[in-house]
KELUM-785762 format. One line per field, with one value per residue (C-alpha): x, z, y; residue number from 1; residue in one letter. Coordinates in nm, 4 decimals, padded with zeros to 6 digits. Layout:
BEGIN
u = c(X, ...)
w = c(Z, ...)
v = c(Y, ...)
nr = c(NUM, ...)
rest = c(a, ...)
//
This chain:
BEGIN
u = c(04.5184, 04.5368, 04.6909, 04.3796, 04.1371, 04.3255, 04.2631, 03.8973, 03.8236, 03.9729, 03.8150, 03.4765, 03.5046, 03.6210, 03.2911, 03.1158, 03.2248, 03.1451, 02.7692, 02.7524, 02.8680, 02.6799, 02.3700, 02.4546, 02.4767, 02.8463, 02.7914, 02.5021, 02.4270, 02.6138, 02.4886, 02.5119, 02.4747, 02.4346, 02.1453, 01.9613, 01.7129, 01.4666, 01.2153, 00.8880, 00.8758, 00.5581, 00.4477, 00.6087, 00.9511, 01.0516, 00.8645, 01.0597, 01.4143, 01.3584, 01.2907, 01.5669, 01.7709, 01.6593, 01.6908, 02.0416, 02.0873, 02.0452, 01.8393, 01.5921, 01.4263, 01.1335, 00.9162, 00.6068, 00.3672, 00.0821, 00.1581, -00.1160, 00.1201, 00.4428, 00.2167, 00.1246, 00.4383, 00.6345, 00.4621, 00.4590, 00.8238, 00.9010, 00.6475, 00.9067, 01.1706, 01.3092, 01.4931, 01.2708, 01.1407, 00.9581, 00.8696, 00.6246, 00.8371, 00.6910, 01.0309, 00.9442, 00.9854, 01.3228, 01.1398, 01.0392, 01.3762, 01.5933, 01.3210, 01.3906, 01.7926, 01.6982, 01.5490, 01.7789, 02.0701, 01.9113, 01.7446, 02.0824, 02.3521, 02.4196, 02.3679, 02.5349, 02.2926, 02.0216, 01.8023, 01.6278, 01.2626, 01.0001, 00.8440, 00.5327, 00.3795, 00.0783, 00.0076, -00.0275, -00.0007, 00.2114, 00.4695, 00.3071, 00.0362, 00.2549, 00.1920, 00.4435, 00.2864, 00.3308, 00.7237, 00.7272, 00.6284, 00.8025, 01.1329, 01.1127, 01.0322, 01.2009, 01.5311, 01.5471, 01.4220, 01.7079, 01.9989, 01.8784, 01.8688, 02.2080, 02.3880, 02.2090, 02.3478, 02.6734, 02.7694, 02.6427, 02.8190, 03.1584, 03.1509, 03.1163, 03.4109, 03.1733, 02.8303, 02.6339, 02.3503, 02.0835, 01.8904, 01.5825, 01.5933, 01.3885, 01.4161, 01.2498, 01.5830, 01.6978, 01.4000, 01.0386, 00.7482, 00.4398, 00.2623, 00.5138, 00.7231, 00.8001, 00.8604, 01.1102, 01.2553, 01.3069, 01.4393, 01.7022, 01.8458, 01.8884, 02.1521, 02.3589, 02.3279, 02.4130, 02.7444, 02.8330, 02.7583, 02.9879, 03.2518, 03.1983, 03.1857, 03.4195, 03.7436, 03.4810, 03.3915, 03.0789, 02.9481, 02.6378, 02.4712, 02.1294, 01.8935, 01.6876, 01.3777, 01.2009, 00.8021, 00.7687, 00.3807, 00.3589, 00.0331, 00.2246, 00.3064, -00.0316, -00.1894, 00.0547, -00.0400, -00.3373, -00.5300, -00.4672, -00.4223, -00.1531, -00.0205, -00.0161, 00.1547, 00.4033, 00.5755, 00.5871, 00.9133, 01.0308, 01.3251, 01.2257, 00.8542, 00.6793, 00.6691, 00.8952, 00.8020, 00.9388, 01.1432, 01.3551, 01.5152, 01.5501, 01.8871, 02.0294, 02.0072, 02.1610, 02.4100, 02.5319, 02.4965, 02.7631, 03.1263, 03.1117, 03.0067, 03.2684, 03.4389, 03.1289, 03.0609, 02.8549, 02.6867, 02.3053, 02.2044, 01.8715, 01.6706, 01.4305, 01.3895, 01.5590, 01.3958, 01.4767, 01.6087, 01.8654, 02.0176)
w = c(-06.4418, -06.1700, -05.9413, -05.9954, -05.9837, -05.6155, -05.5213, -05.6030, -05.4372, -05.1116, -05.1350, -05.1799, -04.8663, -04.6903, -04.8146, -04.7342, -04.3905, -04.3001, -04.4378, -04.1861, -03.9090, -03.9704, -03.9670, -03.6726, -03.8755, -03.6563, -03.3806, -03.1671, -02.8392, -02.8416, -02.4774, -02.3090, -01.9703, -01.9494, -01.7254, -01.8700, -01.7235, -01.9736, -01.8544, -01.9818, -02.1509, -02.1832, -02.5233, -02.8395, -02.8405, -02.4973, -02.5519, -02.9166, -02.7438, -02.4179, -02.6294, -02.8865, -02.6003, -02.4635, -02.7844, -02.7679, -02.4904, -02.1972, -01.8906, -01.9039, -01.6407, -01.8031, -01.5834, -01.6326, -01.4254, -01.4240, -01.2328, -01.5025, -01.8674, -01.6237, -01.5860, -01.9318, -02.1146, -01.8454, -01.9773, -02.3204, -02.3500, -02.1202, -02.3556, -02.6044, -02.4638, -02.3590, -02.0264, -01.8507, -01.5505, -01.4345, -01.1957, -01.1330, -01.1896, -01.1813, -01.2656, -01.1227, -00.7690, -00.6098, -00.3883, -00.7777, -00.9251, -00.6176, -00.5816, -01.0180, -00.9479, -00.6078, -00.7591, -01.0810, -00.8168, -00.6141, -00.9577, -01.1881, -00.9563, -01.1248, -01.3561, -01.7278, -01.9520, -01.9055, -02.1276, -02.0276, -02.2299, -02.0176, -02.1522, -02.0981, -02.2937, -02.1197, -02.3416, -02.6899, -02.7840, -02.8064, -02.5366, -02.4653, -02.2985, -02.1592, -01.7472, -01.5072, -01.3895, -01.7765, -01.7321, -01.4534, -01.5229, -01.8859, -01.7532, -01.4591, -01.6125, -01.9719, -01.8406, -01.4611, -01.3653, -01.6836, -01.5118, -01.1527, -01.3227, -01.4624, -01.1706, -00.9758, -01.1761, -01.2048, -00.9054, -00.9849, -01.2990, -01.1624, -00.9871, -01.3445, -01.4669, -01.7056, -01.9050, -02.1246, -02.1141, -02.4395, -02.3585, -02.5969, -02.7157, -03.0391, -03.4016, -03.2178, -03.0563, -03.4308, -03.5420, -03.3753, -03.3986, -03.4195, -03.0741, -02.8742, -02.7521, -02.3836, -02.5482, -02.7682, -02.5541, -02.3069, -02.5828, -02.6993, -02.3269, -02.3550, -02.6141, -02.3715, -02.1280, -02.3338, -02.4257, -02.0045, -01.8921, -02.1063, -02.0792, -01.6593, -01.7041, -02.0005, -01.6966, -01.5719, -01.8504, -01.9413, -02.2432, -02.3058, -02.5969, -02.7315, -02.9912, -03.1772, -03.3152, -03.6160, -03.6438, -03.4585, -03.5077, -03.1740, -02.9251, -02.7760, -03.1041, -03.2591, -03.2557, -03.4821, -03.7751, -03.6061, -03.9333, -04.2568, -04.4469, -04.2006, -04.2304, -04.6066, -04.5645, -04.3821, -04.5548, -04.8752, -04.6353, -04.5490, -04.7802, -04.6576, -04.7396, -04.4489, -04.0794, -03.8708, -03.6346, -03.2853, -03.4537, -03.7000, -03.3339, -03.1320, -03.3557, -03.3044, -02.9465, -02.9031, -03.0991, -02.8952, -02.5593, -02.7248, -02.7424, -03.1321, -03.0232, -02.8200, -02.9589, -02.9926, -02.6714, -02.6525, -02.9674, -03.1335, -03.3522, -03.5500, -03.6995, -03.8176, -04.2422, -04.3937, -04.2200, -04.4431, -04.1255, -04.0890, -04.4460)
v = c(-04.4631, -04.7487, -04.4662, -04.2264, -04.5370, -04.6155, -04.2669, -04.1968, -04.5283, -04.4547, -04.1082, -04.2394, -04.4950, -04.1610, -04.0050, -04.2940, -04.3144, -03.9444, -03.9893, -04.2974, -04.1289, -03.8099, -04.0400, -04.2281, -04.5488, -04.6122, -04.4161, -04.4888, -04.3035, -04.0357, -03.8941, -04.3108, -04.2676, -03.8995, -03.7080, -03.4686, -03.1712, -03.0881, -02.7917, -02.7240, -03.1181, -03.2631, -03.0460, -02.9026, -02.8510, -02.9214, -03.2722, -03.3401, -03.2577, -03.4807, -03.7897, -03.7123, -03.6750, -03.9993, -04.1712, -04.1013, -04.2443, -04.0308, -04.0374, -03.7601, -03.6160, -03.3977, -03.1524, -02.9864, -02.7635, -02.9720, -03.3640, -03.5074, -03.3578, -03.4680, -03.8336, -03.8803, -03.8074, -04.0377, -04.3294, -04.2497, -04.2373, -04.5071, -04.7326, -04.6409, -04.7632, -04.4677, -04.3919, -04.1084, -03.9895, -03.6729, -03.4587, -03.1557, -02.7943, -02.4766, -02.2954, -01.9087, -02.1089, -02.1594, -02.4621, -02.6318, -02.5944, -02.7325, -03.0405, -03.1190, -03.1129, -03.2920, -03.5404, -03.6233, -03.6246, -03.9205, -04.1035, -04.0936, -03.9577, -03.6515, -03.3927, -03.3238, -03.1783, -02.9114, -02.7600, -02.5034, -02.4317, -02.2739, -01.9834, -01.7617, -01.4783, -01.3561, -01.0605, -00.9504, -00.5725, -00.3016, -00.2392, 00.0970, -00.1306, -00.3742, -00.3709, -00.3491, -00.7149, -00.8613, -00.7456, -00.9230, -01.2672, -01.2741, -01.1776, -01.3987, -01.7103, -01.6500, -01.5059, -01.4865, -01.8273, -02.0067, -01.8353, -01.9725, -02.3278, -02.2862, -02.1666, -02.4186, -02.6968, -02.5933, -02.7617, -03.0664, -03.0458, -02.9534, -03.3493, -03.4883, -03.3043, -03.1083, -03.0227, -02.8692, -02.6302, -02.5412, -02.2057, -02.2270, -01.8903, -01.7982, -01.6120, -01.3213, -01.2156, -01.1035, -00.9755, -00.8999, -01.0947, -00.8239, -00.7654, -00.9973, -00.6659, -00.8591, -01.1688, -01.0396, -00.8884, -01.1206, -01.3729, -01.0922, -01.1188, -01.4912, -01.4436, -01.2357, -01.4777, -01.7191, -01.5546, -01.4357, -01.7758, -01.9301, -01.7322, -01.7712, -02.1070, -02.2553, -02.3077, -02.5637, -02.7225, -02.6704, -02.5305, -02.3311, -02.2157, -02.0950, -02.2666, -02.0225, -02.1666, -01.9619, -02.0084, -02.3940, -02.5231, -02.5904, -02.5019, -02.2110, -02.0320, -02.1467, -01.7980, -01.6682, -01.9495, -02.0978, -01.8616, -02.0984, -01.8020, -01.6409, -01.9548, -01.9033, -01.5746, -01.6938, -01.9671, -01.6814, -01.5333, -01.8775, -01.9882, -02.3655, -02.3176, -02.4660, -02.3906, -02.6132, -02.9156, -02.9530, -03.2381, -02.9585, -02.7960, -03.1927, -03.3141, -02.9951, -02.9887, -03.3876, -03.2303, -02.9248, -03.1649, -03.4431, -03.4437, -03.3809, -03.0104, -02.9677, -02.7358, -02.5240, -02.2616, -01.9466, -01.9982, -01.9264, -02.1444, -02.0739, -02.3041, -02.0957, -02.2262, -01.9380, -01.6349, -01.3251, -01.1488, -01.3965, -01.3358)
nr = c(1, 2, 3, 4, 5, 6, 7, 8, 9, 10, 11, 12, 13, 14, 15, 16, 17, 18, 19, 20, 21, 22, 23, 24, 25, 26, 27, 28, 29, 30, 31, 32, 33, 34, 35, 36, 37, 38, 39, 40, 41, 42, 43, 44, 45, 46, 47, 48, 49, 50, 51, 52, 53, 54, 55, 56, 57, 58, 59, 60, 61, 62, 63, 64, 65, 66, 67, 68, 69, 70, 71, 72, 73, 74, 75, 76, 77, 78, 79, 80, 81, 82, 83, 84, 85, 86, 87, 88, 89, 90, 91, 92, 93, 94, 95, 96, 97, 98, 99, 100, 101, 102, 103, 104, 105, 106, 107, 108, 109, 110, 111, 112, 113, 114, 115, 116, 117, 118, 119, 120, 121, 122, 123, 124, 125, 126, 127, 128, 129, 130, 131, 132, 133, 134, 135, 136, 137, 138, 139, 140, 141, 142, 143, 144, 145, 146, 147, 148, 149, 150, 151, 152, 153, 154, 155, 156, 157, 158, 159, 160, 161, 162, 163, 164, 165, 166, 167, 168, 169, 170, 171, 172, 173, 174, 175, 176, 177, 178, 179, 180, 181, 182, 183, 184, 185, 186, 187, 188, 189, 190, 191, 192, 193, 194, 195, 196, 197, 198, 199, 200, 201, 202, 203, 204, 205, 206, 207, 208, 209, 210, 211, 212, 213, 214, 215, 216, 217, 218, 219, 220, 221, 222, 223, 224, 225, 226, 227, 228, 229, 230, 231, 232, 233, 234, 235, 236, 237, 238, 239, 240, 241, 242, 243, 244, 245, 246, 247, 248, 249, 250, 251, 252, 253, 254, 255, 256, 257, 258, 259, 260, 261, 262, 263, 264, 265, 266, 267, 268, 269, 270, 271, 272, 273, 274, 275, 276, 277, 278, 279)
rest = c(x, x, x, x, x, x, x, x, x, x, x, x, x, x, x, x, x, x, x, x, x, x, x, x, x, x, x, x, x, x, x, x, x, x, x, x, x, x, x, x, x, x, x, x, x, x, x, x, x, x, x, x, x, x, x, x, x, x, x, x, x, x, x, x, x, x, x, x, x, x, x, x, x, x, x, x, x, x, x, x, x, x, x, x, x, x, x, x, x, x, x, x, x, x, x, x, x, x, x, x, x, x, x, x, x, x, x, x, x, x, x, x, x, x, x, x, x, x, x, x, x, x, x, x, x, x, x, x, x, x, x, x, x, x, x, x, x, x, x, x, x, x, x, x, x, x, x, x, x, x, x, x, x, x, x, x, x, x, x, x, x, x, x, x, x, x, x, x, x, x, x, x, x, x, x, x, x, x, x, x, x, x, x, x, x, x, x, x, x, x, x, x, x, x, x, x, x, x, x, x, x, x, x, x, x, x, x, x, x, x, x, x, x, x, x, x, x, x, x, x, x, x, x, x, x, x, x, x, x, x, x, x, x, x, x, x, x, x, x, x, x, x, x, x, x, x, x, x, x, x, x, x, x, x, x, x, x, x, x, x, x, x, x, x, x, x, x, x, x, x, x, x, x, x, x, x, x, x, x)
//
């Protein structure tokens, strides 16, 4: 009986222990002293992953096309306490992308972590109406543009003995959102470069995976629930019956940057609330 008693106690301090360190209780800062390149970071998800990012102890350099978003979300997070800086990046242009790594070289030194999050969709429709123009732009910023980041920073990474890169990819890779044919498809070709890049670049050590985010209430995806009772419709296929914040897809992402990920390379993970096409 004292035996038994012995062993349930040292299984629940076990237990106990996990639960803390799952929660961060007795490890704080997992990413200390890390730089991170968030694009597309002043709004919505990009915005809820740069200061999770932060908050765990990295230096994040956000970017944003527009100098007044890149302005305001500076100060915000810096009058949180947080450890951020930011510059103007317009990622379709080689000249934006080389002046973001430029400048998180000469503020921090280095490079470890980059997420990369821009994303347009400049048309809704069927693909039968879908210009040669629309093509264009959705595959250059959503997939073109992400592998010029990544093998830009690979360098940069290589003199820290490592990284990690996060392609925001989306639900819409598995299964279509109605009227987004580019989009989808331009978020289905993330996931294979998600799985080329890593295998290129695991003998370096860096590690890159995809985060797929189901329906996010965000500004960008707001005509799709923006219509209360859309909305309503919506959360009937969730198995989670809401629609997810920016928030739901930030831990996740702190996550697959840190050394407890990193055994984890060339992997989607969706956080979409139980989608029924994910079943």
């Amino acid at each position: 009986m004292q035996k038994a008693g012995l062993l349930l106690g040292g299984w629940t301090r076990a237990w106990k222990l996990v639960r803390m360190a799952s929660s961060g209780v007795t490890r704080r800062n997992p990413l200390a002293n890390k730089v991170a390149l968030v694009t597309a970071s002043t709004d919505g998800i990009g915005l809820a992953i740069a200061r999770r990012l932060a908050e765990d102890g990295a230096h994040v350099v956000i970017s944003s096309r527009k100098q007044e978003n890149v302005d305001r979300t500076v100060a915000k997070l810096q009058g949180e306490g947080l450890s951020v800086s930011g510059i103007v990046c317009h990622v379709g242009k080689p000249e934006d992308r080389e002046r973001l790594l430029t400048t998180a070289v000469k503020l921090h030194q280095g490079i470890d972590i980059l997420v990369s999050n821009a994303a347009v969709n400049p048309f809704y429709g069927n693909l039968m109406d879908t210009t040669e123009e629309v093509w264009d732009k959705v595959l250059s910023i959503n997939v073109k543009a992400t592998a010029m980041l990544i093998k830009a920073v690979v360098p940069e990474m290589e003199k820290r003995g490592g990284g990690s890169v996060v392609i925001v990819g989306s639900v819409a890779a598995f299964s279509r959102f109605p009227a987004l044919g580019a989009y989808n498809v331009s978020k289905t070709a993330l996931l294979g470069l998600t799985k080329n890049f890593a295998a290129e670049l695991a003998s370096k050590n860096i590690r890159v995976n995809c985060l797929a985010p189901g329906l996010i209430k965000t500004h960008f995806s707001s005509a799709l629930w923006k219509d209360g009772s859309r909305e309503d419709v919506i959360k009937e296929y969730m198995q989670i019956r809401r629609l997810g914040k920016p928030e739901d897809c930030a831990g996740i992402v702190s996550f697959l940057c840190s050394e407890d990920a990193s055994y984890i390379n060339g992997e989607t993970v969706v956080v979409g609330g139980g989608t029924p096409s994910r079943l």
